[in-house]
PDB file of N, CA, C and O in Angstrom:
ATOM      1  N   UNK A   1     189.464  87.991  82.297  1.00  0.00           N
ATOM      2  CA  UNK A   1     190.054  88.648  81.165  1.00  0.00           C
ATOM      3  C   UNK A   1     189.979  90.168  81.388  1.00  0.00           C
ATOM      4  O   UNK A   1     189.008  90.628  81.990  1.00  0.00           O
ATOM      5  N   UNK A   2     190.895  90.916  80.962  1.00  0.00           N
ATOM      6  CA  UNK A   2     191.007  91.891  81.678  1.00  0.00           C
ATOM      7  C   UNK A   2     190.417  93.225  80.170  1.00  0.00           C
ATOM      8  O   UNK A   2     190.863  92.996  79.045  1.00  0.00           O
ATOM      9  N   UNK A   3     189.820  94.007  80.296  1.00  0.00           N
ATOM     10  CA  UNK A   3     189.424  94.938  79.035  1.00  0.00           C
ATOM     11  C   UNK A   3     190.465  95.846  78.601  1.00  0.00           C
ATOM     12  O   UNK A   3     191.285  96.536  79.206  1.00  0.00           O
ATOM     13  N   UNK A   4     190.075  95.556  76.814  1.00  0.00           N
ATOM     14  CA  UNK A   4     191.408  96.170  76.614  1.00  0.00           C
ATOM     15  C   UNK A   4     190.874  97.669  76.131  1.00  0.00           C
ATOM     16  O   UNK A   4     189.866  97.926  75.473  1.00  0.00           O
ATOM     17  N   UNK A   5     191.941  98.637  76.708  1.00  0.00           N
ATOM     18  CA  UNK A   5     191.797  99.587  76.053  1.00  0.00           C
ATOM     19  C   UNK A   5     191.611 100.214  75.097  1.00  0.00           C
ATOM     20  O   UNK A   5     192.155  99.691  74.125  1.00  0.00           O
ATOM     21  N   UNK A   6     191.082 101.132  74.867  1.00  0.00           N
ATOM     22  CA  UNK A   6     190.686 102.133  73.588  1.00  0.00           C
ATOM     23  C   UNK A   6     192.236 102.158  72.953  1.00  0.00           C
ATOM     24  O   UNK A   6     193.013 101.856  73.860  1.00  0.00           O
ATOM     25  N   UNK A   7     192.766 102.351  72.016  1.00  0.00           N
ATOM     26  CA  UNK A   7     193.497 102.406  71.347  1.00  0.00           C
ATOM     27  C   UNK A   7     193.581 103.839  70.527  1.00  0.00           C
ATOM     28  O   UNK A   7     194.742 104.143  70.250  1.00  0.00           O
ATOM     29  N   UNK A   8     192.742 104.623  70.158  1.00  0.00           N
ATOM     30  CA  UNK A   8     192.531 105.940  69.390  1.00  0.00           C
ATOM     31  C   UNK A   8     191.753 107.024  70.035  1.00  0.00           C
ATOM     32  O   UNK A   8     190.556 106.846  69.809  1.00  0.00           O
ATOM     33  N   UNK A   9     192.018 108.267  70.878  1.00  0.00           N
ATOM     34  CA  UNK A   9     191.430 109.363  71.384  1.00  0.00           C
ATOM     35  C   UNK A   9     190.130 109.274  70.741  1.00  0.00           C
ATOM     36  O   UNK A   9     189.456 108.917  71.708  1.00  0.00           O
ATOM     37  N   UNK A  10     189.429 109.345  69.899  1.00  0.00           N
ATOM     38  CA  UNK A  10     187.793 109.238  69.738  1.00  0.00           C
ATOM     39  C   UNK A  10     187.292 107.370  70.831  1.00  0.00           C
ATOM     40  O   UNK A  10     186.599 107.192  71.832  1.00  0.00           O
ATOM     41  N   UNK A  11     187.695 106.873  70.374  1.00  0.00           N
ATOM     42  CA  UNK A  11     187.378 105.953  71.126  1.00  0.00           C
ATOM     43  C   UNK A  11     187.402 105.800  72.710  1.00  0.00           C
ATOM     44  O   UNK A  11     186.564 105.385  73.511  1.00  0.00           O
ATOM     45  N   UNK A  12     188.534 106.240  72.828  1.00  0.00           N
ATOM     46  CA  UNK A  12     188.924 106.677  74.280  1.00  0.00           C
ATOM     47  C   UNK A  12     188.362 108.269  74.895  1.00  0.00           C
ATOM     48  O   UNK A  12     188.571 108.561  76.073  1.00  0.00           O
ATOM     49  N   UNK A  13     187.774 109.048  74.130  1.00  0.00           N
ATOM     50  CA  UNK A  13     186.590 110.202  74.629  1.00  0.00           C
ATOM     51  C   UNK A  13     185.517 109.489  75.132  1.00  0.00           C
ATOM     52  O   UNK A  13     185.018 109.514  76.257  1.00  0.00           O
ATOM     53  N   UNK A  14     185.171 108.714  73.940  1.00  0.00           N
ATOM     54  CA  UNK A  14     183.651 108.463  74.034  1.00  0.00           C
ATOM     55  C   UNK A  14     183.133 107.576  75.035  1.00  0.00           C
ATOM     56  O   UNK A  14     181.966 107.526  75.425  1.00  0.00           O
ATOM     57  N   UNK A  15     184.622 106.508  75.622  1.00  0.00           N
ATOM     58  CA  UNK A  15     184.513 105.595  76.519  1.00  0.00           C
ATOM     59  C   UNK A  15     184.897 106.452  77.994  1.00  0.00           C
ATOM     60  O   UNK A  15     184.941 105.789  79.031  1.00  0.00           O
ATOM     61  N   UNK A  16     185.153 107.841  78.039  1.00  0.00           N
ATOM     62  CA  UNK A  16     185.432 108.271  79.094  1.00  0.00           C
ATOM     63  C   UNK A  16     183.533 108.820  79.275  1.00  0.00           C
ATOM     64  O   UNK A  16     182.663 108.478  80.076  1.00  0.00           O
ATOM     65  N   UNK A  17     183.534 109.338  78.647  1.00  0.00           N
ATOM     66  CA  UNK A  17     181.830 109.911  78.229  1.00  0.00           C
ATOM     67  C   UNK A  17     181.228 109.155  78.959  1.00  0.00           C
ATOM     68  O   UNK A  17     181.058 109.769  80.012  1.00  0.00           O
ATOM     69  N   UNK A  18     180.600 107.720  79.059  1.00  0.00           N
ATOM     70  CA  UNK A  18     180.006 106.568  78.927  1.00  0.00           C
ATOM     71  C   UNK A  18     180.544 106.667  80.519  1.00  0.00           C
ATOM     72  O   UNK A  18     179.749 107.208  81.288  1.00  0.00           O
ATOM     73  N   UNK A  19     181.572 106.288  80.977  1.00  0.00           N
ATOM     74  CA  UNK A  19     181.703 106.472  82.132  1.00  0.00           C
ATOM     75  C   UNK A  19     181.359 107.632  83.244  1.00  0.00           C
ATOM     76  O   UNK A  19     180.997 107.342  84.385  1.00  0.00           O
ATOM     77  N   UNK A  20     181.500 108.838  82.825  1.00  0.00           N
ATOM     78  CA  UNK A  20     180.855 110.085  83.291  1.00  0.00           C
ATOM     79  C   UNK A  20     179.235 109.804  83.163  1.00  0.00           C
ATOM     80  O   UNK A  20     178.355 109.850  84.023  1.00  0.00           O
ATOM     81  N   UNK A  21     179.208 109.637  82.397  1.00  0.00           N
ATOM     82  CA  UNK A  21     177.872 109.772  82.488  1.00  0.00           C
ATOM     83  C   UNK A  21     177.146 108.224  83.668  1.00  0.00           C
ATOM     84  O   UNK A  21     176.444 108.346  84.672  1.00  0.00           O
ATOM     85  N   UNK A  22     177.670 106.915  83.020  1.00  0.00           N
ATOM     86  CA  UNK A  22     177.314 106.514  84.581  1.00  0.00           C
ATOM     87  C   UNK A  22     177.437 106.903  86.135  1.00  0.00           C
ATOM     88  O   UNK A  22     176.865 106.638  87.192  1.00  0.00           O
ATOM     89  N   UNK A  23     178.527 107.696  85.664  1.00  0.00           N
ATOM     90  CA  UNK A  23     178.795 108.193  87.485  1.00  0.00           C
ATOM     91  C   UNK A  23     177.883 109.443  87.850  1.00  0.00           C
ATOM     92  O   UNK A  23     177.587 109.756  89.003  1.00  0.00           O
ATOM     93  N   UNK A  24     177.509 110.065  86.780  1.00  0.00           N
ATOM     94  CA  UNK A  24     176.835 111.212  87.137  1.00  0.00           C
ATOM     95  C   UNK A  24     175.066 110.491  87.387  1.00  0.00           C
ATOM     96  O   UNK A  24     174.446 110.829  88.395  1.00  0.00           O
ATOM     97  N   UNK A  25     174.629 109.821  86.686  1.00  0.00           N
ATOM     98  CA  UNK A  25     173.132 109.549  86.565  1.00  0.00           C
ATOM     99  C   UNK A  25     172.464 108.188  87.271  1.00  0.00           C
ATOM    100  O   UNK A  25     171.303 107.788  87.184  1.00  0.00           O
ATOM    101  N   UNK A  26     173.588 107.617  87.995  1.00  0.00           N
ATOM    102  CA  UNK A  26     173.350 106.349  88.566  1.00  0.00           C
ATOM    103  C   UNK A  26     173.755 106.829  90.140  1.00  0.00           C
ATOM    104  O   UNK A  26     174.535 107.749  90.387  1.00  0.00           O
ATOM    105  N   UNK A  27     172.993 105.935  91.235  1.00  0.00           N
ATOM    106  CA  UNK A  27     172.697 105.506  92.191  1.00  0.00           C
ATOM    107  C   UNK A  27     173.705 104.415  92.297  1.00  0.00           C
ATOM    108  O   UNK A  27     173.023 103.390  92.290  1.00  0.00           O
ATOM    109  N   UNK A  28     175.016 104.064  92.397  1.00  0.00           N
ATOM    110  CA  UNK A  28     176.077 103.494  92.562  1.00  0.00           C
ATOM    111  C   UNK A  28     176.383 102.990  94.048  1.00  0.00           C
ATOM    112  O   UNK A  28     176.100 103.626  95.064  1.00  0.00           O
ATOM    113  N   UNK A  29     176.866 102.027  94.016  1.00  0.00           N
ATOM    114  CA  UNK A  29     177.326 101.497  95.451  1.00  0.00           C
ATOM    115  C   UNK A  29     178.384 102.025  95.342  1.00  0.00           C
ATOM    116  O   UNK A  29     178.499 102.797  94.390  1.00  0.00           O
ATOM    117  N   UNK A  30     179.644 101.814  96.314  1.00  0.00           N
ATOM    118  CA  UNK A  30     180.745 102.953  96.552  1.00  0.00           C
ATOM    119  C   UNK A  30     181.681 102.218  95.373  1.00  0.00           C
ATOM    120  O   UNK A  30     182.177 102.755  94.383  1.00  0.00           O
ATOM    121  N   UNK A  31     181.748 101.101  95.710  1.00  0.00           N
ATOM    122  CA  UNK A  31     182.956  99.846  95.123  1.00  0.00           C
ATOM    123  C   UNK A  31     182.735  99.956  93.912  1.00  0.00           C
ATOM    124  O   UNK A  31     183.745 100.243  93.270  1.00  0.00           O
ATOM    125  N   UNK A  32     181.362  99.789  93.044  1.00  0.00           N
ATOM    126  CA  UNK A  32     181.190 100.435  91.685  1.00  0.00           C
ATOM    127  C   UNK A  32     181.761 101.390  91.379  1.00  0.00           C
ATOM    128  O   UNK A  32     182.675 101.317  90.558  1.00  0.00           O
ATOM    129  N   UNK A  33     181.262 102.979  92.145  1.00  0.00           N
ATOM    130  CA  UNK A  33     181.484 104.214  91.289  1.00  0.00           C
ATOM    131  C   UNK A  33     183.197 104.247  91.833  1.00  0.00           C
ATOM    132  O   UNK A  33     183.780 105.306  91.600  1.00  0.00           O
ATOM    133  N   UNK A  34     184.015 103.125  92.546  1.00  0.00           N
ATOM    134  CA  UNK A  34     185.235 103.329  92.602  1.00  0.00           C
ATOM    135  C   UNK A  34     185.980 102.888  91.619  1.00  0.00           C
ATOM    136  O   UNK A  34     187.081 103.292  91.245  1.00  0.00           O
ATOM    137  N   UNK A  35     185.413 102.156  91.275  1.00  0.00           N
ATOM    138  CA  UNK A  35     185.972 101.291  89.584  1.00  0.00           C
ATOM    139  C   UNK A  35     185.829 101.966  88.770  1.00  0.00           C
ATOM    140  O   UNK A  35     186.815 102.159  88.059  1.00  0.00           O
ATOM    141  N   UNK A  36     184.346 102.795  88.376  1.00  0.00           N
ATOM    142  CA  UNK A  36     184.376 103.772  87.509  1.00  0.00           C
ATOM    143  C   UNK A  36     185.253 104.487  87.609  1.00  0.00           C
ATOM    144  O   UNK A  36     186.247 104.360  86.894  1.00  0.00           O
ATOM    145  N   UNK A  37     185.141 105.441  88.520  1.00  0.00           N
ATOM    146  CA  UNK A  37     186.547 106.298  88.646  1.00  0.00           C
ATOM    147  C   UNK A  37     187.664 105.914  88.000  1.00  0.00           C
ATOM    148  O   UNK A  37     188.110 106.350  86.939  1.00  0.00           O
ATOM    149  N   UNK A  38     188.275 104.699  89.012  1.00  0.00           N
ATOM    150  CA  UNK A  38     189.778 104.240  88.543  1.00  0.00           C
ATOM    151  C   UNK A  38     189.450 104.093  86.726  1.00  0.00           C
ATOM    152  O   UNK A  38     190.260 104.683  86.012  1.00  0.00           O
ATOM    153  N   UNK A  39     188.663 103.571  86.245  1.00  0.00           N
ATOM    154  CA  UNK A  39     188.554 103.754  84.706  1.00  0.00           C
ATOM    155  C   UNK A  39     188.663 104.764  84.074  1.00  0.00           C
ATOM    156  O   UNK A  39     189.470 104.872  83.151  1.00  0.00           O
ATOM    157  N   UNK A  40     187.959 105.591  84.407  1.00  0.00           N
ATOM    158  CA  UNK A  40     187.658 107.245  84.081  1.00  0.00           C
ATOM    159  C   UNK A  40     189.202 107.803  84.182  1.00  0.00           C
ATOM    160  O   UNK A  40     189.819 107.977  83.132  1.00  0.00           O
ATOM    161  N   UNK A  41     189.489 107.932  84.765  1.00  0.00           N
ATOM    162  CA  UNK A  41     191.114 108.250  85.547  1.00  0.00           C
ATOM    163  C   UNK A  41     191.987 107.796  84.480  1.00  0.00           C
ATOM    164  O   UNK A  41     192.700 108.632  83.924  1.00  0.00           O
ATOM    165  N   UNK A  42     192.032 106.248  84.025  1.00  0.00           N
ATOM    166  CA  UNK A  42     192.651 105.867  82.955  1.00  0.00           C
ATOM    167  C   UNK A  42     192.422 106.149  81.779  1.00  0.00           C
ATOM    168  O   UNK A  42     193.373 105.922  81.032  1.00  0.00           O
ATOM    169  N   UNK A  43     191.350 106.639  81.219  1.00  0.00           N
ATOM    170  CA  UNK A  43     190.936 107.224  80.007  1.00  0.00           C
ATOM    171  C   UNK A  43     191.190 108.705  79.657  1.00  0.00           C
ATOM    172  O   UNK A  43     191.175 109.401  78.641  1.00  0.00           O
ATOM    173  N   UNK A  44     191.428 108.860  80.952  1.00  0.00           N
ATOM    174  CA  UNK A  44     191.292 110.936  80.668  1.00  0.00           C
ATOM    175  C   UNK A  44     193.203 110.907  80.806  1.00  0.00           C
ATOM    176  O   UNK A  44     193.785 111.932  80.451  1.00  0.00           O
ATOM    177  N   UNK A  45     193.828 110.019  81.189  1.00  0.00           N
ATOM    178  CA  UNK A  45     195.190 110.021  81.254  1.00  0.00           C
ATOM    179  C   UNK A  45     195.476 109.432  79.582  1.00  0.00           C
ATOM    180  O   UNK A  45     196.512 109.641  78.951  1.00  0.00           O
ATOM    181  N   UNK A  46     194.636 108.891  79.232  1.00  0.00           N
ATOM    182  CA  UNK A  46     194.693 108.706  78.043  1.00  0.00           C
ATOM    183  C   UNK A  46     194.819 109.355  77.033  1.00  0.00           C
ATOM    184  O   UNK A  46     195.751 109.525  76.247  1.00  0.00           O
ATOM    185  N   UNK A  47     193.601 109.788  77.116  1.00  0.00           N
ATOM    186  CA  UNK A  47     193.267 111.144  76.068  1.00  0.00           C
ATOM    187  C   UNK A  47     194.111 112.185  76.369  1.00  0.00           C
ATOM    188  O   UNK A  47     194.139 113.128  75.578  1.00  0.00           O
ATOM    189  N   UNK A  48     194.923 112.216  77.514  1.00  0.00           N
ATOM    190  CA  UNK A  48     195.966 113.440  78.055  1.00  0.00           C
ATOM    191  C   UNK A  48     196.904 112.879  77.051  1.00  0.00           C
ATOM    192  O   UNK A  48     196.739 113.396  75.947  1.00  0.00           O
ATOM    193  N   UNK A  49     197.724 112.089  77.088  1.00  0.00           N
ATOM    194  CA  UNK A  49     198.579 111.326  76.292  1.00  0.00           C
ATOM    195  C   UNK A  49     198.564 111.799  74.752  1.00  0.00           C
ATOM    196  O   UNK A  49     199.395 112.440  74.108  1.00  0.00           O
ATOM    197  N   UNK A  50     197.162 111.182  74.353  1.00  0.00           N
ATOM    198  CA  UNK A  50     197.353 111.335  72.800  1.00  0.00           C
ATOM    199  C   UNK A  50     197.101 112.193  72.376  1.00  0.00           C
ATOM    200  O   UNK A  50     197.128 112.169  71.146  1.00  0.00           O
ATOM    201  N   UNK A  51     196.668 113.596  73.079  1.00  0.00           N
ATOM    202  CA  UNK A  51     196.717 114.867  72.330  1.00  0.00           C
ATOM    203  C   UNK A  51     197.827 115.325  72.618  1.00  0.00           C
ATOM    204  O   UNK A  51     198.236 116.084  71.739  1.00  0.00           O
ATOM    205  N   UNK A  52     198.769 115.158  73.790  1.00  0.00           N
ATOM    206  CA  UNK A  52     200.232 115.768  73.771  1.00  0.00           C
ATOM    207  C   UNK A  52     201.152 114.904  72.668  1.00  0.00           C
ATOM    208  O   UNK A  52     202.341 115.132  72.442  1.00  0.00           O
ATOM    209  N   UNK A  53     200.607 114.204  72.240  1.00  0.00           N
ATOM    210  CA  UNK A  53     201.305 113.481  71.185  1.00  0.00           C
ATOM    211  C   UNK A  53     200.810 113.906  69.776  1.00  0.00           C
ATOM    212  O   UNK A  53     201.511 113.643  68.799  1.00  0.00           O
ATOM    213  N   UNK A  54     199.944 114.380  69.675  1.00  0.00           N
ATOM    214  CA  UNK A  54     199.315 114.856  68.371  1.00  0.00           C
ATOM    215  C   UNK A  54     199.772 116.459  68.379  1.00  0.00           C
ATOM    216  O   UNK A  54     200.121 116.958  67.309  1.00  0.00           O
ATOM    217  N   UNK A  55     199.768 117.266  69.604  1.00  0.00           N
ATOM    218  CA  UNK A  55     200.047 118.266  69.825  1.00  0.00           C
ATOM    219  C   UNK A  55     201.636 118.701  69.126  1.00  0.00           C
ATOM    220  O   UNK A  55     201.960 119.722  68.519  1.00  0.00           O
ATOM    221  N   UNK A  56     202.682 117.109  69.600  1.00  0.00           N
ATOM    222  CA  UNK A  56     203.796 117.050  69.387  1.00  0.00           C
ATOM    223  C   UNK A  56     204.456 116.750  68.188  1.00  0.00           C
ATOM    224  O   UNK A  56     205.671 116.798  67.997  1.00  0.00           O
ATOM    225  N   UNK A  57     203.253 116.320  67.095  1.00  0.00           N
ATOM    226  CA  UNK A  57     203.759 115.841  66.041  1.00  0.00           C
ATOM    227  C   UNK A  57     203.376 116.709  65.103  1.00  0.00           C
ATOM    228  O   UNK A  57     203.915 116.724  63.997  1.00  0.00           O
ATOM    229  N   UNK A  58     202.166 117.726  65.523  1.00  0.00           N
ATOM    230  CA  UNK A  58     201.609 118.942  64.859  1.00  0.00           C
ATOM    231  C   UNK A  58     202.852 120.136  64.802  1.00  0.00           C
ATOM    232  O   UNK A  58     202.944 120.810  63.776  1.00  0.00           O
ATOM    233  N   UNK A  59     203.752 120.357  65.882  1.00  0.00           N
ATOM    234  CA  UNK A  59     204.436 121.648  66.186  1.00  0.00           C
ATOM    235  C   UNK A  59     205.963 121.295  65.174  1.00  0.00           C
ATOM    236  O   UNK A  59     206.647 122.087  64.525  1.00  0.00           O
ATOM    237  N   UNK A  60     206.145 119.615  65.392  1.00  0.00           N
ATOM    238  CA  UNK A  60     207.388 119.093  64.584  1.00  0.00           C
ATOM    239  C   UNK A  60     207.125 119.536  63.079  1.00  0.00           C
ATOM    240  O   UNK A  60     207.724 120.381  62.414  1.00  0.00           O
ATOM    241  N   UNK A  61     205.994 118.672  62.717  1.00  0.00           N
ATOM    242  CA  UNK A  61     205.676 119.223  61.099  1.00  0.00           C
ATOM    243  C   UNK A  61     205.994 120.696  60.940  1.00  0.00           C
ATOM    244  O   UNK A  61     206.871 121.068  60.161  1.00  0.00           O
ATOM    245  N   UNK A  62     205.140 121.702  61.824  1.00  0.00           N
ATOM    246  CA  UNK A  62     205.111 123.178  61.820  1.00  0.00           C
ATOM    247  C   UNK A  62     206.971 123.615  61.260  1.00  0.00           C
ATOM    248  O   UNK A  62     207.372 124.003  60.162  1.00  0.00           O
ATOM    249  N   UNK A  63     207.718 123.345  62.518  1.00  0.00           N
ATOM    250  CA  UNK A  63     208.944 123.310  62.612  1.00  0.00           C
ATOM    251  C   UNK A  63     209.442 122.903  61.361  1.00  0.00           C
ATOM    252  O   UNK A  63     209.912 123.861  60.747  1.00  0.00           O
ATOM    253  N   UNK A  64     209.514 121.820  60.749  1.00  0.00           N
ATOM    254  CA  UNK A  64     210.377 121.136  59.501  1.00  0.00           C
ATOM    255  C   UNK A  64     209.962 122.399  58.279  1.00  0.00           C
ATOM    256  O   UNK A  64     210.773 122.798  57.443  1.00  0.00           O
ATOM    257  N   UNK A  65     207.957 123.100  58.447  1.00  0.00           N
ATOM    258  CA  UNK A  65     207.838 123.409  57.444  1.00  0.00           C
ATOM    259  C   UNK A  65     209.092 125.229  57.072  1.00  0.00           C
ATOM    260  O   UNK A  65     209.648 125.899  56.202  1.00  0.00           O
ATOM    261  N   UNK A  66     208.798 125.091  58.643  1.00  0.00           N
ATOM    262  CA  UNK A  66     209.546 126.687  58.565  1.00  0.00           C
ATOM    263  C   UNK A  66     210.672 126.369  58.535  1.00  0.00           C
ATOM    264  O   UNK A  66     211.357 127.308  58.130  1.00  0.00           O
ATOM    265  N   UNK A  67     211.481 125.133  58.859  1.00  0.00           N
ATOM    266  CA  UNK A  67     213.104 125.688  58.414  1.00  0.00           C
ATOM    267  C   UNK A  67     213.337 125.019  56.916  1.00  0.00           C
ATOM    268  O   UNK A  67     214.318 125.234  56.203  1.00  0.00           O
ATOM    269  N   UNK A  68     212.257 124.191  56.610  1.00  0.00           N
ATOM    270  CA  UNK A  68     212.256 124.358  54.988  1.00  0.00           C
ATOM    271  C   UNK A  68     212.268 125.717  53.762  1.00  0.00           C
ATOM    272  O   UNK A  68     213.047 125.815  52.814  1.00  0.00           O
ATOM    273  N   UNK A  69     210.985 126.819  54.193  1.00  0.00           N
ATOM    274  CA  UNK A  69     211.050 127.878  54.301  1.00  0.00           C
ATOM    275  C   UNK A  69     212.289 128.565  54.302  1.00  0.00           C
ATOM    276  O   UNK A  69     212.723 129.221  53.355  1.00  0.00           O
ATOM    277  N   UNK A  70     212.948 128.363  55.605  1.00  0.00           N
ATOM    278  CA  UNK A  70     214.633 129.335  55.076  1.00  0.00           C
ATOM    279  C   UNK A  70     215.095 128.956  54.482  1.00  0.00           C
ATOM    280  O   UNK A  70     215.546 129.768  53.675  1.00  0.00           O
ATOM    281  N   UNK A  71     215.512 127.373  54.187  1.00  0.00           N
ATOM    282  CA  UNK A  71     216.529 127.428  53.233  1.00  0.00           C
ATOM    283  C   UNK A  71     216.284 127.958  52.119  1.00  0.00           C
ATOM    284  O   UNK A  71     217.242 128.481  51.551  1.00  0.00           O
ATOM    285  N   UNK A  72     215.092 127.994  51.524  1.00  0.00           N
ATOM    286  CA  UNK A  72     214.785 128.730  50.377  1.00  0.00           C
ATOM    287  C   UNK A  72     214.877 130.619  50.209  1.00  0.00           C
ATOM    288  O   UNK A  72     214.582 131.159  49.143  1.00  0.00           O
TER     289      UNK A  72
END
């Protein structure tokens, strides 16, 4: 069964966290800290994701509020 991903940037920080921190404080065989990685890799592409998406939905609102603004 394959693990499913974090679904929400806090979840998906904290599971990148958890992984850093095994890779940093453990004595790892290679094939381990290569899995970590490839995980890590998928989480931080993650969290890349959903802040350019939060980023993107923050600047839209911004936008609607200011050309609301002119018409008035």
């Amino acid at each position: 069964m394959t693990e499913q991903p974090p679904i929400n940037y806090e979840a998906a920080f904290a599971a990148l966290q958890e992984v850093i921190t095994k890779l940093e404080n453990s004595e790892l065989p290679l094939e381990e800290a290569l899995k970590l990685y490839e995980k890590g890799k998928k989480l931080s592409d993650q969290c890349a994701k959903l802040l350019e998406n939060a980023q993107l939905r923050v600047s839209t609102l911004g936008q609607a509020e200011n050309d609301t603004e002119e018409a008035l």
